[in-house]
Backbone as XML, in Angstrom:
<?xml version="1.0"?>
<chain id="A" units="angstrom">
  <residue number="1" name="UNK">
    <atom name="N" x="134.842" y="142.029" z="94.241"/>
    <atom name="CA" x="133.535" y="142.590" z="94.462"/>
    <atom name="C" x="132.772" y="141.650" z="95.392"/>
  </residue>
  <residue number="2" name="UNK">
    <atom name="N" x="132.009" y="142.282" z="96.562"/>
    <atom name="CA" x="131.376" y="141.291" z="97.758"/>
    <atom name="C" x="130.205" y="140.812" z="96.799"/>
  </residue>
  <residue number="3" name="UNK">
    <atom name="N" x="129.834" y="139.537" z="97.104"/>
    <atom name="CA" x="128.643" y="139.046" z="96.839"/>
    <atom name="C" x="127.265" y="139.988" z="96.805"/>
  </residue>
  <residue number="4" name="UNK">
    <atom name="N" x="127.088" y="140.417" z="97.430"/>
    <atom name="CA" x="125.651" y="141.363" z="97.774"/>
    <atom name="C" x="125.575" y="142.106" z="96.807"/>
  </residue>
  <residue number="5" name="UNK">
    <atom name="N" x="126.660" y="142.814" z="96.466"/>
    <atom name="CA" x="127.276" y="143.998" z="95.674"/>
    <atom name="C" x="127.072" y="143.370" z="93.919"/>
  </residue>
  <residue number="6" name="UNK">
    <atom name="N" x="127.362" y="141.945" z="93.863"/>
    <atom name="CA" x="126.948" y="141.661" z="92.528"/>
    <atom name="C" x="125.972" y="141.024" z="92.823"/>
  </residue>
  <residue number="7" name="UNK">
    <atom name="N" x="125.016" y="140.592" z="92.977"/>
    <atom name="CA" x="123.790" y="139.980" z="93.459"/>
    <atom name="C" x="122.858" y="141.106" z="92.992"/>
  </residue>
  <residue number="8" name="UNK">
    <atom name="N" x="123.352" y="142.269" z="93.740"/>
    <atom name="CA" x="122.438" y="143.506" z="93.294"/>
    <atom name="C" x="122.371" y="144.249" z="92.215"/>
  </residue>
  <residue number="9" name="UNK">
    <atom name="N" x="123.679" y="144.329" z="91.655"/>
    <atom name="CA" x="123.960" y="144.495" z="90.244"/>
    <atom name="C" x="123.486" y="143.374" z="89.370"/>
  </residue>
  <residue number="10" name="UNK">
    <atom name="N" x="123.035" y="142.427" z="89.538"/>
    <atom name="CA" x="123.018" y="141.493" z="88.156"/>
    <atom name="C" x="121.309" y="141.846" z="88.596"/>
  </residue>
  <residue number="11" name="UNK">
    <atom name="N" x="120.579" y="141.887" z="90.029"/>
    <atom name="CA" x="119.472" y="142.072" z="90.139"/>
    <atom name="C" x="118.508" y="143.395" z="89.099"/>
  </residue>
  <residue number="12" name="UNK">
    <atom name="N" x="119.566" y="144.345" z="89.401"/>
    <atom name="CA" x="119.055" y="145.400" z="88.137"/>
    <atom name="C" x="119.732" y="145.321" z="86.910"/>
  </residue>
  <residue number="13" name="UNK">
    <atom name="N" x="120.292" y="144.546" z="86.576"/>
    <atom name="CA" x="120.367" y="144.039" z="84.838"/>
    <atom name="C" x="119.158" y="143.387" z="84.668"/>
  </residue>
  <residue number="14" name="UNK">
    <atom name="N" x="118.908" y="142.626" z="85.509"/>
    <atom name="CA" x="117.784" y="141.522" z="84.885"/>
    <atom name="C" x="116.497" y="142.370" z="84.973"/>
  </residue>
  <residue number="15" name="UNK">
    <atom name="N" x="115.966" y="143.557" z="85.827"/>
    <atom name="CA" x="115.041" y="144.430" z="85.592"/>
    <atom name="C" x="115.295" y="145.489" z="83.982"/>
  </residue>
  <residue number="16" name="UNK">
    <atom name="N" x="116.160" y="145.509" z="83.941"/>
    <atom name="CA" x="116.621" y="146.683" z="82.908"/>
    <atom name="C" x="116.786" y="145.728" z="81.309"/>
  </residue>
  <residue number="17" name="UNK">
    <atom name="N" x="116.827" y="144.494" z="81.454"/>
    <atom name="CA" x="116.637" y="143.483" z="80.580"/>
    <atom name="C" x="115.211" y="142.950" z="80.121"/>
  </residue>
  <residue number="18" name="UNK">
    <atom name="N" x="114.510" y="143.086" z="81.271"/>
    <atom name="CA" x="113.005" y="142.811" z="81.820"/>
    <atom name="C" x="112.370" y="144.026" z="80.416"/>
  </residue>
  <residue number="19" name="UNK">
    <atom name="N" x="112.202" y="145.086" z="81.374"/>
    <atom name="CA" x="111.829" y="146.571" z="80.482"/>
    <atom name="C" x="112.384" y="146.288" z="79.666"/>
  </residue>
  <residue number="20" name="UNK">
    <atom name="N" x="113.449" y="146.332" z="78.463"/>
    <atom name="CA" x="113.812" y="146.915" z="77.985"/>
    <atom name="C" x="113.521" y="145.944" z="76.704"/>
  </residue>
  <residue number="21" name="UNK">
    <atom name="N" x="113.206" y="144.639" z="77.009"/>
    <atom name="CA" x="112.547" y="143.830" z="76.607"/>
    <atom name="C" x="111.624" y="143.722" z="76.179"/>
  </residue>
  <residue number="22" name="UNK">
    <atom name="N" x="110.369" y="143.980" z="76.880"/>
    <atom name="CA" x="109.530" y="144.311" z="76.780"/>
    <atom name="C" x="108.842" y="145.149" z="76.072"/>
  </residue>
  <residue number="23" name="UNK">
    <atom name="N" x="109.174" y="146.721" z="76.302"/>
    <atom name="CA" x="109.456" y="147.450" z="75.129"/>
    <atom name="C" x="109.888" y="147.239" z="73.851"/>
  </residue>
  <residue number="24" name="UNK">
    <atom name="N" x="110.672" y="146.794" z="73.476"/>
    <atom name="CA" x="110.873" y="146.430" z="71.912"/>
    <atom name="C" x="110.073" y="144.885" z="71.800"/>
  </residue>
  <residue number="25" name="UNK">
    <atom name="N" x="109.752" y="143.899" z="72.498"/>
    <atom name="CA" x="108.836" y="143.063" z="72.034"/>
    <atom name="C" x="107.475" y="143.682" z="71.552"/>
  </residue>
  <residue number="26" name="UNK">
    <atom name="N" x="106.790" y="144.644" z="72.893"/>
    <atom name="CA" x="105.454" y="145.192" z="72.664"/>
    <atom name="C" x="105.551" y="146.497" z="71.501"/>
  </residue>
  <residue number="27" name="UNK">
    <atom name="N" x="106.561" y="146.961" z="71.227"/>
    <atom name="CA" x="106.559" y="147.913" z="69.934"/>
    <atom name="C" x="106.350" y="147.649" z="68.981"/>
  </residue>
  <residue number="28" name="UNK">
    <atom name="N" x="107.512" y="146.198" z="68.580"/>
    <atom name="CA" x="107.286" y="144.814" z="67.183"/>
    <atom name="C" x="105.811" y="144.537" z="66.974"/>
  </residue>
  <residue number="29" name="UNK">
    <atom name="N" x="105.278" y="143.860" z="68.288"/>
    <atom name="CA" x="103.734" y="143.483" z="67.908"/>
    <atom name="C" x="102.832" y="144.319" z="67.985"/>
  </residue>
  <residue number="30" name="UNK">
    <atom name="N" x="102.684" y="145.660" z="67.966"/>
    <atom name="CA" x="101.894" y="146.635" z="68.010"/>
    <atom name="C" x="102.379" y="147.293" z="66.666"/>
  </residue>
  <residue number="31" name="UNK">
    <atom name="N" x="103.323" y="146.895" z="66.013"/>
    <atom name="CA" x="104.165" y="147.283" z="64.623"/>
    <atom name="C" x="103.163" y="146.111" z="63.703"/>
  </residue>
  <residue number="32" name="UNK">
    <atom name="N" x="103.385" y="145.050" z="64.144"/>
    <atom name="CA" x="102.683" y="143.880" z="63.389"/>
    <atom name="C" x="101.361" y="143.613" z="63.333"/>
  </residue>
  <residue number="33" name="UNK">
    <atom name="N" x="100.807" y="143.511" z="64.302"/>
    <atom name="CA" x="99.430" y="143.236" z="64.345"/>
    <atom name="C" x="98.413" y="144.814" z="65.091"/>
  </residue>
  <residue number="34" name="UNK">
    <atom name="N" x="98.168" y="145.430" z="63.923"/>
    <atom name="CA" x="97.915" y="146.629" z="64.287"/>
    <atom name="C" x="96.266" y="147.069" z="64.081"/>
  </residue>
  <residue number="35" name="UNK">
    <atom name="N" x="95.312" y="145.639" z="64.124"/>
    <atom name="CA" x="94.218" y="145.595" z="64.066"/>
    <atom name="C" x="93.639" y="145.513" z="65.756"/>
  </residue>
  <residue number="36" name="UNK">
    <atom name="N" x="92.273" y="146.143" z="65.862"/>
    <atom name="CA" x="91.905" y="145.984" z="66.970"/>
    <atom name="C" x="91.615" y="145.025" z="67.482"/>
  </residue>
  <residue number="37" name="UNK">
    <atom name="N" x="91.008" y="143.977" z="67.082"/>
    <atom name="CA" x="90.819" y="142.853" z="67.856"/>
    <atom name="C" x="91.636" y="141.805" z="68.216"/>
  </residue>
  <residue number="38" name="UNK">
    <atom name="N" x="92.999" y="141.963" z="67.364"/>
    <atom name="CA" x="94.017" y="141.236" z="68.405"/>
    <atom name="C" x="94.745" y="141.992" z="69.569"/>
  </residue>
  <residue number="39" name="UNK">
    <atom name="N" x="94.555" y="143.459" z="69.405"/>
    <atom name="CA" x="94.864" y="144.025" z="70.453"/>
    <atom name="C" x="93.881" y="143.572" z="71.897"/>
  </residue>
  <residue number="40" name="UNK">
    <atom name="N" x="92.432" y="143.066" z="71.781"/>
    <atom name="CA" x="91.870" y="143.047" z="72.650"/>
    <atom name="C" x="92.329" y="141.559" z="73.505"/>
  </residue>
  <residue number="41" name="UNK">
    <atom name="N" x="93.450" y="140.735" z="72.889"/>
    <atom name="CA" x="93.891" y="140.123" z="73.552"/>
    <atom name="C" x="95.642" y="140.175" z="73.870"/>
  </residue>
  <residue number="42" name="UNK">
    <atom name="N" x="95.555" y="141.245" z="74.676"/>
    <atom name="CA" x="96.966" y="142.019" z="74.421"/>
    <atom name="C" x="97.482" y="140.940" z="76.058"/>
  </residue>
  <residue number="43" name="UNK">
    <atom name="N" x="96.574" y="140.245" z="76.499"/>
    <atom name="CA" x="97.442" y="139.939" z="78.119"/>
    <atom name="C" x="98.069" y="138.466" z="77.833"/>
  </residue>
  <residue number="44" name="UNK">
    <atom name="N" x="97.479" y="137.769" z="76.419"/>
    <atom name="CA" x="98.253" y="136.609" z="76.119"/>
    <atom name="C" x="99.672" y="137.122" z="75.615"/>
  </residue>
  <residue number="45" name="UNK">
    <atom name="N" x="99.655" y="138.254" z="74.567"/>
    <atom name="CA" x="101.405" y="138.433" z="74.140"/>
    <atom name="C" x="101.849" y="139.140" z="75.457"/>
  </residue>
  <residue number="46" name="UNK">
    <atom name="N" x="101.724" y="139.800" z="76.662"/>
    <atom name="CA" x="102.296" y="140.073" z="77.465"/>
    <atom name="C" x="102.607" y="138.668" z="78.116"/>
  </residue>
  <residue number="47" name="UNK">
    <atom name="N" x="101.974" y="137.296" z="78.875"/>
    <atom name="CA" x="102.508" y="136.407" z="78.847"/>
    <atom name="C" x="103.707" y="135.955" z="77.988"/>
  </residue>
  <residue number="48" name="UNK">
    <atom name="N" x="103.098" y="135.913" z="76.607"/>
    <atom name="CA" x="104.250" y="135.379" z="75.950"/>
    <atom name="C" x="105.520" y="136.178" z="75.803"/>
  </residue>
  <residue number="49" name="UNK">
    <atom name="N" x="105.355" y="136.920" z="76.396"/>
    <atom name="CA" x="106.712" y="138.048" z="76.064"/>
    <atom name="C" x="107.494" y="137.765" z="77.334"/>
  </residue>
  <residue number="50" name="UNK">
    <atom name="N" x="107.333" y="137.949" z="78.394"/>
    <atom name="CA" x="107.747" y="136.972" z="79.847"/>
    <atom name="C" x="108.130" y="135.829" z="79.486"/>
  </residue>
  <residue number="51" name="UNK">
    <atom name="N" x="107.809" y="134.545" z="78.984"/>
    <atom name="CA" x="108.691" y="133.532" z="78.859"/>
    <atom name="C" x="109.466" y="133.707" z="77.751"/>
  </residue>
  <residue number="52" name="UNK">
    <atom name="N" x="109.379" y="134.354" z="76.410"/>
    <atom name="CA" x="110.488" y="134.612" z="75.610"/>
    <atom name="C" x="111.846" y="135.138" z="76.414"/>
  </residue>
  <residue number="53" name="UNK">
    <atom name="N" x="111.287" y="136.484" z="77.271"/>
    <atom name="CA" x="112.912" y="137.040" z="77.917"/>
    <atom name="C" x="113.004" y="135.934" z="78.614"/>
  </residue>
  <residue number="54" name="UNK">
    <atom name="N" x="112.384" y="135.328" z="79.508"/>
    <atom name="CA" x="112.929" y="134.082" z="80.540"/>
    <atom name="C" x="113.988" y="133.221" z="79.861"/>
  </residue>
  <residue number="55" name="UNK">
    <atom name="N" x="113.910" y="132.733" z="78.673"/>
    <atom name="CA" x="114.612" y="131.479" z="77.759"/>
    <atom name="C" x="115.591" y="132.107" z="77.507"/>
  </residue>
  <residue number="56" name="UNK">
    <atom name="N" x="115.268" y="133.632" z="76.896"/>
    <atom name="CA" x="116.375" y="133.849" z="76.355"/>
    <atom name="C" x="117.759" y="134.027" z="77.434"/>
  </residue>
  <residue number="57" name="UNK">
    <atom name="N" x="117.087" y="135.064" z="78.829"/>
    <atom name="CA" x="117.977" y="134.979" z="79.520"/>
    <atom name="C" x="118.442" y="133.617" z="80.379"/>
  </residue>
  <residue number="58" name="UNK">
    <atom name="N" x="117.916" y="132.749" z="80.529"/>
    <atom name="CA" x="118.434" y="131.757" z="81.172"/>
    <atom name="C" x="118.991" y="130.993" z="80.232"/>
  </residue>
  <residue number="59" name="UNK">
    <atom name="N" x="119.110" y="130.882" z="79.033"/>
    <atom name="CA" x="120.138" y="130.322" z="78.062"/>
    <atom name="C" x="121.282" y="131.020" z="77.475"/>
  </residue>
  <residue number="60" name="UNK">
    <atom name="N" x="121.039" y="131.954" z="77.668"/>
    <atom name="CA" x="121.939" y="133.217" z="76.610"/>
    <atom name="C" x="123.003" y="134.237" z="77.854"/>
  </residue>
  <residue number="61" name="UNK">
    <atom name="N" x="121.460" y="134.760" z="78.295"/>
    <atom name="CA" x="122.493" y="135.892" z="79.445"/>
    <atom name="C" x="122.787" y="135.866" z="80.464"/>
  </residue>
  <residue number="62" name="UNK">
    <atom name="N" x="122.276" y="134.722" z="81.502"/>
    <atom name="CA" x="122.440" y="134.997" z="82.652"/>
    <atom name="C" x="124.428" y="134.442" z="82.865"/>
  </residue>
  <residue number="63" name="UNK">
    <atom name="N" x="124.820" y="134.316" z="81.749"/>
    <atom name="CA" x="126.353" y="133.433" z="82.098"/>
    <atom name="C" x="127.385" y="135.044" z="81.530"/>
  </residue>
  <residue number="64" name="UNK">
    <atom name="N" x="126.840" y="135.870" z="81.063"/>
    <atom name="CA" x="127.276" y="137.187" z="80.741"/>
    <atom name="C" x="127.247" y="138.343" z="82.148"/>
  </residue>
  <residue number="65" name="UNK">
    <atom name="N" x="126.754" y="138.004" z="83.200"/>
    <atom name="CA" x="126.403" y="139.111" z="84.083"/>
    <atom name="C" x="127.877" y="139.186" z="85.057"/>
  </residue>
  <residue number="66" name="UNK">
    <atom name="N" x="127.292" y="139.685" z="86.591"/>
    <atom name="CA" x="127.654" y="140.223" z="86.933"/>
    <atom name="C" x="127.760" y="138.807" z="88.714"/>
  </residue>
  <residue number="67" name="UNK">
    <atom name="N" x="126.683" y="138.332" z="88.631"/>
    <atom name="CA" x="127.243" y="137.369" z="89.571"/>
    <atom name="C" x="126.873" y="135.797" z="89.139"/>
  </residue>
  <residue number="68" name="UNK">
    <atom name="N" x="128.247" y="135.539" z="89.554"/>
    <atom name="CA" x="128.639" y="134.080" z="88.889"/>
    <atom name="C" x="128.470" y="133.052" z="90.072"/>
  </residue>
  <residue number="69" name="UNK">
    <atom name="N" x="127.761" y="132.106" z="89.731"/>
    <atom name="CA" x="127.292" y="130.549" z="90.928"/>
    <atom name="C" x="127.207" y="129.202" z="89.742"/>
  </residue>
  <residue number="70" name="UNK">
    <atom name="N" x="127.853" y="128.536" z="90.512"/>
    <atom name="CA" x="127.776" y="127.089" z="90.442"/>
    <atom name="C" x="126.381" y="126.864" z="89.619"/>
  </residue>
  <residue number="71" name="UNK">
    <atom name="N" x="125.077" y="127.190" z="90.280"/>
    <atom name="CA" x="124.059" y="126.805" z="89.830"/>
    <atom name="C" x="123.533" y="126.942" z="88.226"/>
  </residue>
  <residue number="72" name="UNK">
    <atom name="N" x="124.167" y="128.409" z="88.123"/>
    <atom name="CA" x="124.230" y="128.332" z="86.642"/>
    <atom name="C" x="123.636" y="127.691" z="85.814"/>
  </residue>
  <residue number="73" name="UNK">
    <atom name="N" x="122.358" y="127.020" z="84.882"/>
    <atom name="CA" x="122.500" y="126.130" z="83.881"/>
    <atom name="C" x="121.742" y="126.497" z="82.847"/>
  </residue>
  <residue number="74" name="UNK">
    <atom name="N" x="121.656" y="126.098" z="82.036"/>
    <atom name="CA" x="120.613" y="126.385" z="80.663"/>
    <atom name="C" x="119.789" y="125.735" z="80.976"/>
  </residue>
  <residue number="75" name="UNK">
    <atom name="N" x="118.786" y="125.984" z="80.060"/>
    <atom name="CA" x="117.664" y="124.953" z="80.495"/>
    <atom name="C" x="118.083" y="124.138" z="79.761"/>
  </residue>
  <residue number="76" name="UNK">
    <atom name="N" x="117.162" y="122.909" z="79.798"/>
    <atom name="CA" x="116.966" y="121.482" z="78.944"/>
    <atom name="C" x="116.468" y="122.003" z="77.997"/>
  </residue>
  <residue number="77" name="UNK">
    <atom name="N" x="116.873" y="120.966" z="76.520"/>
    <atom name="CA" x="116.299" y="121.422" z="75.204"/>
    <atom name="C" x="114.832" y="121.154" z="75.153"/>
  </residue>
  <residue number="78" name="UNK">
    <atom name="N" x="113.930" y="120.260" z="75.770"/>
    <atom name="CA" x="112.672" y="119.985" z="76.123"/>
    <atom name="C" x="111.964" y="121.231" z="76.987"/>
  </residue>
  <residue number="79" name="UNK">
    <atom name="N" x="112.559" y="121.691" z="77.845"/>
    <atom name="CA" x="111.846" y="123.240" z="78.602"/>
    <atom name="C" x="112.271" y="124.240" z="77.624"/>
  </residue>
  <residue number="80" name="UNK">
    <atom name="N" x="112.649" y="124.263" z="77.015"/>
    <atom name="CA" x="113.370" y="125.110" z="76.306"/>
    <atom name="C" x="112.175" y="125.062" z="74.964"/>
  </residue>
  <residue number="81" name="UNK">
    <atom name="N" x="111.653" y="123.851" z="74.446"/>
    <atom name="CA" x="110.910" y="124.021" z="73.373"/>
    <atom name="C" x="109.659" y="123.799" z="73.275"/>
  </residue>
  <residue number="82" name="UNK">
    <atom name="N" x="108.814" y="123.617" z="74.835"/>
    <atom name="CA" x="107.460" y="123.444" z="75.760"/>
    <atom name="C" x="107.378" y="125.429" z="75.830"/>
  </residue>
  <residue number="83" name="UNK">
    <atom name="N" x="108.426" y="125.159" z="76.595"/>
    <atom name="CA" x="108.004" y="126.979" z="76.533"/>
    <atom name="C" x="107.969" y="128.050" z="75.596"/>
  </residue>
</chain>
């Protein structure tokens, strides 16, 4: 498979990981905290929901896809527990 060809494929995993993410994070906390006034700070758990998928995929999934590089790494256990 040419480079481009998985580049672009792992590009829409990581959107379809993104959403899909997202969605079941923001369902959970709209399941959990179902009072209005933590809803009125709904743009901090959208932050926090962005670096949860970030960790998870840069520790977990990005070594499962579709294009494979050298660069590859997990994070450090220190970025890893800041974020």
């Amino acid at each position: 498979m040419s480079l481009v060809v998985s580049f672009f494929l792992e590009f829409l995993r990581v959107l379809f990981i993104f959403i899909m993410g997202s969605i079941i994070l923001i369902g959970l906390e709209t399941w959990v905290f179902r009072r209005k006034e933590v809803m009125d700070y709904a743009w901090m758990l959208g932050i926090a929901n962005i670096i949860i998928i970030f960790v998870v995929y840069r520790n977990i999934l990005q070594f499962n896809g579709w294009f494979k590089s050298i660069r590859n790494k997990k994070l450090n256990r220190s970025n890893t527990f800041v974020l």
